[in-house]
N, C-alpha and C positions, 0 to 999 in steps of 0.2 A: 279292737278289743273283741274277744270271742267269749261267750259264757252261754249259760241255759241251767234248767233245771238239772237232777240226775234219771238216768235212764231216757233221756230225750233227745231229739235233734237238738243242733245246737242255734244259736244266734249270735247275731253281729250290731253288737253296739258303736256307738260314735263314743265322742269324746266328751259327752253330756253328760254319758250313761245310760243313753237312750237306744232302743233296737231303730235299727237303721232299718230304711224304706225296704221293702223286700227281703229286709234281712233275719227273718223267721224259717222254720224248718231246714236249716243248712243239713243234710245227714251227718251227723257226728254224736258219741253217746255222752264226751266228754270225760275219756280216762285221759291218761297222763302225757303222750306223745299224740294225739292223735290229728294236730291239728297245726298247720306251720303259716306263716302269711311272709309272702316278698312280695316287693314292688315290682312291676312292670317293668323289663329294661330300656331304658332309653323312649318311656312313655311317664310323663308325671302322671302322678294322682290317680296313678288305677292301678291294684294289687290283685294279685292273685292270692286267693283262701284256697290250701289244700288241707282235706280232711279225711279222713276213714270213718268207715262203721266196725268197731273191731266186736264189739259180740254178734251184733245180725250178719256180719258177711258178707255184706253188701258189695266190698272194694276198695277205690278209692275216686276222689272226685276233685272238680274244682269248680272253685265259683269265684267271679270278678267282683271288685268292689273299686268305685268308683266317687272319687272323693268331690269330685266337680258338681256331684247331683246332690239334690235337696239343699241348699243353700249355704254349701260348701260344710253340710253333715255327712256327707257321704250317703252310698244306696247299694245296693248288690244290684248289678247291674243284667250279671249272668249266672245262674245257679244250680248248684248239684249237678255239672256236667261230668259223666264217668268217664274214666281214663283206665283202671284195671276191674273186674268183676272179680277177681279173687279176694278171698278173708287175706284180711293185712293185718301183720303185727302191729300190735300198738305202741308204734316205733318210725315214726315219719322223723325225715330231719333233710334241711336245704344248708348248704354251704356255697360259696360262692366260687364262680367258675378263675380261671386263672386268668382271664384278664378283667378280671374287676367289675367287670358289667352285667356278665351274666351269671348263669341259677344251675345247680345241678340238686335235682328232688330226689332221695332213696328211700328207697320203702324196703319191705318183705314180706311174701307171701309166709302167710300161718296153716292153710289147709294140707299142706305136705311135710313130709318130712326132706331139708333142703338144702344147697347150700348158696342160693339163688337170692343177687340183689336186683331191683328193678328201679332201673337209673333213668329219671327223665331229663333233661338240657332245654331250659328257659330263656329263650334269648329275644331279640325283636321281632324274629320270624314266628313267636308263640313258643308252644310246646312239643317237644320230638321225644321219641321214646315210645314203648319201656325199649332201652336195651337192658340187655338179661347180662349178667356177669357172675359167674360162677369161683366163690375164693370163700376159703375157710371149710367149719367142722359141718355136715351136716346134721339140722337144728332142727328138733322137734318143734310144734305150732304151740308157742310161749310168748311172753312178751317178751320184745326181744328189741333192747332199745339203743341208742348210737349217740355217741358224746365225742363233738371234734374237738382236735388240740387247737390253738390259737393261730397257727398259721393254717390250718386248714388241711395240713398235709397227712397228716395221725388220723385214725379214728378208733375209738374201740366200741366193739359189738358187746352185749350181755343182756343176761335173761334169767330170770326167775329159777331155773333149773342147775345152773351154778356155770354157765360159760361166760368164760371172758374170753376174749378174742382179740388183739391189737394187730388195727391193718394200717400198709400207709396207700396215700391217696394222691393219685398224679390231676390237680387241678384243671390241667389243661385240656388232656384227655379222659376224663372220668374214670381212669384204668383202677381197679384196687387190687390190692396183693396183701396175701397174709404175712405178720412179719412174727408174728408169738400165739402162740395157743399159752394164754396164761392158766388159766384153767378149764377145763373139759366139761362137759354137761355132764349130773350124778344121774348115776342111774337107778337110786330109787329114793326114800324120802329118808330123813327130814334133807329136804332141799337149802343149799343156802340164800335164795332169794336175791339176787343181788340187784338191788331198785337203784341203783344210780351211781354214775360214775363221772368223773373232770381230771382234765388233765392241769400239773399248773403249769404258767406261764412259763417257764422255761421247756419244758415238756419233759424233764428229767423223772417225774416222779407222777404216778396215778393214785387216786382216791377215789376209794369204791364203798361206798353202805350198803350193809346188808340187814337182816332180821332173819329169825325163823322163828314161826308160827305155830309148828310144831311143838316146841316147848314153853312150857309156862311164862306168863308174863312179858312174851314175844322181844326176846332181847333182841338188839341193836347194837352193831357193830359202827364202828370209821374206818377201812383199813389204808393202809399207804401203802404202795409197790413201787420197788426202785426199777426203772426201765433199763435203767444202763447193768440192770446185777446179773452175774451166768445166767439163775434160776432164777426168774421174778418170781412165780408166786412164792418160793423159798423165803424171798426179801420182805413179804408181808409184813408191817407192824401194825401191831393193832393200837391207833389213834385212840379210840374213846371206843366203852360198852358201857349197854346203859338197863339193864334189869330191874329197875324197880314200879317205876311205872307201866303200865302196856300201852305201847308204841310202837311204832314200826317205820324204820329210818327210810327216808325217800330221794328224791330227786336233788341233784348236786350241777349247781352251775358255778362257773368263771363268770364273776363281772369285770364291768369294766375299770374297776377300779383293782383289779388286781386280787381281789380277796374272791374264794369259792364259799358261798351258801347252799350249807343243808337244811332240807325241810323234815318233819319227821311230823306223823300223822299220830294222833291219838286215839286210843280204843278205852272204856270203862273195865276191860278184859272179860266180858261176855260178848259182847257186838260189835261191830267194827260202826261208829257213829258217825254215818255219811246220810243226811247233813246233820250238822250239829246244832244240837236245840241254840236257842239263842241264847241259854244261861249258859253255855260253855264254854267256856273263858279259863285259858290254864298256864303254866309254863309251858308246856310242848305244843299247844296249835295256835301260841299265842307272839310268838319269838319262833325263830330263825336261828341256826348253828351256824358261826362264821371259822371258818379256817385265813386266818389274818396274814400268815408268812407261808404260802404255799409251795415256794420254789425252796423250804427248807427242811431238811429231812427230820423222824421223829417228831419229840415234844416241840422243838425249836418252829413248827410249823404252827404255834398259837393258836389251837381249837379253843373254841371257845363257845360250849353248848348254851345254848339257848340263851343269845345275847342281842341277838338283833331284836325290838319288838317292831311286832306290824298294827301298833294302834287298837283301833277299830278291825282291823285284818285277823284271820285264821288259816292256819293252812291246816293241806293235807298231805301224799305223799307227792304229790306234782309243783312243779314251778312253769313261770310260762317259757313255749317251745319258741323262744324267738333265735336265729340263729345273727351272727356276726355280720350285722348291716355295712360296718365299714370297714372290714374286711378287703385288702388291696390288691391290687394283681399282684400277680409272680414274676418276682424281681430277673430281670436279663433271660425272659422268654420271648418274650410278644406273640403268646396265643391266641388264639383266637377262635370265636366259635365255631367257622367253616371248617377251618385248617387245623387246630390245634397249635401245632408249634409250629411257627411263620418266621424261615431266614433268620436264626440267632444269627448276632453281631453284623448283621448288613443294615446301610444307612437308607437302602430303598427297599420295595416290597416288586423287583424288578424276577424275583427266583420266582414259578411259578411250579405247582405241583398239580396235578392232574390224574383221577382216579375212575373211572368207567366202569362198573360190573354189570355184563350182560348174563342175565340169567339164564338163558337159552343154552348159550354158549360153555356157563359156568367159566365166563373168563375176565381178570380185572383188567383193564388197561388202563396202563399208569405210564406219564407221559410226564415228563416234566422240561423246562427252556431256562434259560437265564443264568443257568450256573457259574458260577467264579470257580469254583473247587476243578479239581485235577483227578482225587479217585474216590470211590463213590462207594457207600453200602448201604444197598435195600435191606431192611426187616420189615418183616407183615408178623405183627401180634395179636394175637386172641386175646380175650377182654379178663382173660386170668394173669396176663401179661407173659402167654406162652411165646415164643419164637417160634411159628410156626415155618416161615420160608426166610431167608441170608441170602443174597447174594452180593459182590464186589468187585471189583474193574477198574478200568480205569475210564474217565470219559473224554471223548474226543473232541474239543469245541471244531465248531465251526469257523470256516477263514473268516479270522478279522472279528468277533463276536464272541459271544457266552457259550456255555457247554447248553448239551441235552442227554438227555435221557429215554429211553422207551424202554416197555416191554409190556408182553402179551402174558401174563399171569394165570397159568392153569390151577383155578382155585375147584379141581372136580373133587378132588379128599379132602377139601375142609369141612368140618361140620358147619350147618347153620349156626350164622349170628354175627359181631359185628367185629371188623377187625378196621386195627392200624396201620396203615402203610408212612413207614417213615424211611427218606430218603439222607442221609447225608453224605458230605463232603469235607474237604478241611476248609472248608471255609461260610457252611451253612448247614441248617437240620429245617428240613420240611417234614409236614404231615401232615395225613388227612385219611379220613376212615369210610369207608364201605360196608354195606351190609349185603351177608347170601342170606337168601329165602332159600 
């Protein structure tokens, strides 16, 4: 559990309710993405808290939390360790790697203008990263936030300024690729604001809330977009608008139960009332909007404003950032953190792939033994999922034994940063990635 006051570091409570041993001044201010927790893989009882400072600029950092200390209350055990020193959108999000065990953490940089993810890989060995990956519109420094589909494979990007962006996401190798520019950053005001987006479970159809601020009474929007239509934004229907009250529609998750909740934040319409006296108690910060039938297009999707109540509870425009704990590997891959994708369809892990970059030399050498397969094609990809080198042959096994492979890879015109090397055969696909300095 993470919380704190507003405009403060944050804190790390147990399951009491209580701030946990050491767990005061975590840097984080407490806006809406800025904060993700996954457990340790293949380590019980100790998580990793990743957080930003998204108005000081601070970066991004982590701190351990260790459920074994103070009498199985847990403790932060290690805190505020920085990992990037640039201003981060307020827009963290962790989905799980393709074999099930490990973490891939995305951020982005806000101080430039970019079009730059920064990808870390969470596995036993700790944390590796940032690699830089370069896919989509370049995005002015906005909040700029990230909502995965239910396999993990989708993502869509947006931000305050009116971009939507649907990428897809290769699990295994963290690769991302634009697959839609839905809509484009405006370029000047009234902006359409767009606070939160989910895909539903069948991943046919996106839902996106908006507001603008700009005009009176700060309407609110639902909208639906069909993915499968020529034009998606074209497809837009607008769900629900809501003008009478001032409000302003927020954060929209998939639970588990199949239904997507939207939060929508309340204003008196002169101030935005963060925090809210404790006489405030209303239909909008008091209830939750449920979309009941999400994988169904139009009305037939049963929105249903303000029907969830939260008791004693009040929202704002945020819900919590947890992402998809049991989220499974990737079905007839067997990826894996070193490798990526390891030997599809072979019953041993006897194919071995092997990648060396001497920087001296500017040369990869990629080596690989064990093969079944008969002819073979090298591609090395850049992390936009470019094809930067192909080549194919055929391979000569050895008397009596498995094929091999070699070759001395003149990487002197690549640009820095980190590439794929994936080898296959007809009877196998290895990979495994390197990085130029």
């Amino acid at each position: 559990m993470f919380g704190g006051p507003p405009d403060s570091n944050g804190e790390a409570y147990n399951r009491f309710h209580r701030r946990m041993v050491n767990g005061d001044k975590i840097i984080s201010e407490l806006w809406y993405q800025e904060q993700v927790i996954i457990p340790m893989p293949d380590i019980q009882y100790k998580y990793y808290l990743f957080s930003i400072n998204v108005t000081g600029g601070l970066g991004l950092f982590y701190s351990v939390i260790d459920m074994n200390q103070d009498s199985s209350r847990g403790a932060v055990s290690l805190k505020n360790i920085q990992m990037l020193s640039y201003p981060i959108d307020d827009g963290i999000i962790a989905v799980k790697h393709g074999n099930g065990r490990d973490w891939w953490l995305l951020a982005r940089r806000s101080d430039t203008v970019n079009n730059e993810f920064y990808e870390f890989l969470i596995s036993p060995s700790g944390i590796s990263g940032p690699f830089i990956l370069n896919a989509g519109s370049l995005v002015h420094g906005n909040i700029y936030s990230f909502s995965f589909s239910i396999t993990g494979n989708k993502f869509v990007g947006f931000n305050l300024a009116g971009l939507i962006e649907l990428f897809s996401f290769e699990r295994c190798t963290g690769i991302i690729a634009l697959d839609h520019t839905i809509s484009p950053e405006a370029t000047s005001a009234p902006y359409p604001y767009y606070n939160g987006a989910a895909f539903s479970p069948n991943e046919q159809l996106l839902y996106v809330s908006k507001y603008t601020d700009s005009i009176p009474n700060y309407p609110s929007y639902l909208i639906q977009f069909d993915l499968n239509a020529p034009n998606i934004f074209a497809s837009a229907d607008t769900i629900w608008s809501y003008f009478t009250t001032p409000i302003a529609g927020g954060a929209m998750r998939l639970a588990p139960d199949g239904k997507i909740y939207l939060t929508c934040a309340y204003s008196d319409g002169v101030h935005f009332n963060y925090p809210y006296p404790d006489s405030t108690f209303n239909t909008v910060n008091n209830n939750l909007s449920v979309i009941n039938y999400p994988d169904s297009p139009g009305v037939a999707c049963g929105f249903a404003p303000f029907s969830f109540n939260l008791g004693q509870g009040r929202c704002y425009w945020g819900l919590p950032n947890n992402p998809d704990y049991e989220m499974g590997a990737v079905l007839n891959s067997l990826c894996d953190t070193v490798t990526g994708i390891a030997a599809v369809g072979s019953g041993s892990r006897q194919e071995e792939l092997y990648v060396f970059y001497h920087g001296g030399w500017q040369v990869a050498f990629i080596n690989a033994e064990g093969l079944r397969g008969k002819n073979y094609l090298l591609s090395v990809f850049d992390l936009t999922g470019r094809e930067v080198y192909k080549q194919e042959g055929l391979l000569v096994p050895p008397s009596g034994g498995r094929g091999y492979y070699t070759k001395d890879l003149n990487c002197a015109e690549f640009a820095n940063g980190m590439y794929i090397v994936t080898l296959r055969t007809d009877r196998e696909v290895l990979s495994k990635k390197f990085v130029k300095e």
